[in-house]
C-alpha positions, 0 to 999 in steps of 0.5 A: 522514492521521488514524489511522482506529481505534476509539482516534482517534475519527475515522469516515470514510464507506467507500471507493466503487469508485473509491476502491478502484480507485485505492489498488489502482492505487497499491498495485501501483505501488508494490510494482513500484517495490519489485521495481524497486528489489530487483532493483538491490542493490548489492554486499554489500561496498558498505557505505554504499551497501548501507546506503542501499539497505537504508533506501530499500526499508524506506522503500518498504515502510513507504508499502506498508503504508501505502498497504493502508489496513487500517483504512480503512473499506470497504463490504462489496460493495467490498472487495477480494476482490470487486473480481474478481467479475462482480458489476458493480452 
């Protein structure tokens, strides 16, 4: 995936509805997969395996901020907060 900034160069055309629909999906999915993953720390004296688990949600949580696609360009009647009007054009 290019970078989508003004230094890259690279234009896109904005995210239609269902595009937006989907990473939102995707997003969540992938915060419940972090909270899953939370939730099974293993014991703080469990080093190699604290040590992994701690790389593993880093790793999650990098493909999270990934997947908020900030710069990714998105056409003002989809962005997200309007996702939850009424507005059903």
């Amino acid at each position: 995936m290019p970078q989508l900034n003004q230094q890259a160069g690279v234009h896109r055309q904005a995210l239609t509805r269902k595009q937006a629909l989907v990473a939102i999906e995707g997003l969540y999915d992938q915060i419940l997969e972090l909270e899953q993953a939370r939730m099974q720390m293993p014991p703080p004296d469990d080093i190699p395996r604290l040590e992994a688990w701690n790389m593993a949600c880093l790793a999650k949580s990098d493909e999270i901020w990934r997947r908020l696609m900030v710069m990714e360009p998105l056409d003002v009647r989809y962005a997200f907060l309007s996702l939850f009007t009424h507005d059903q054009d």
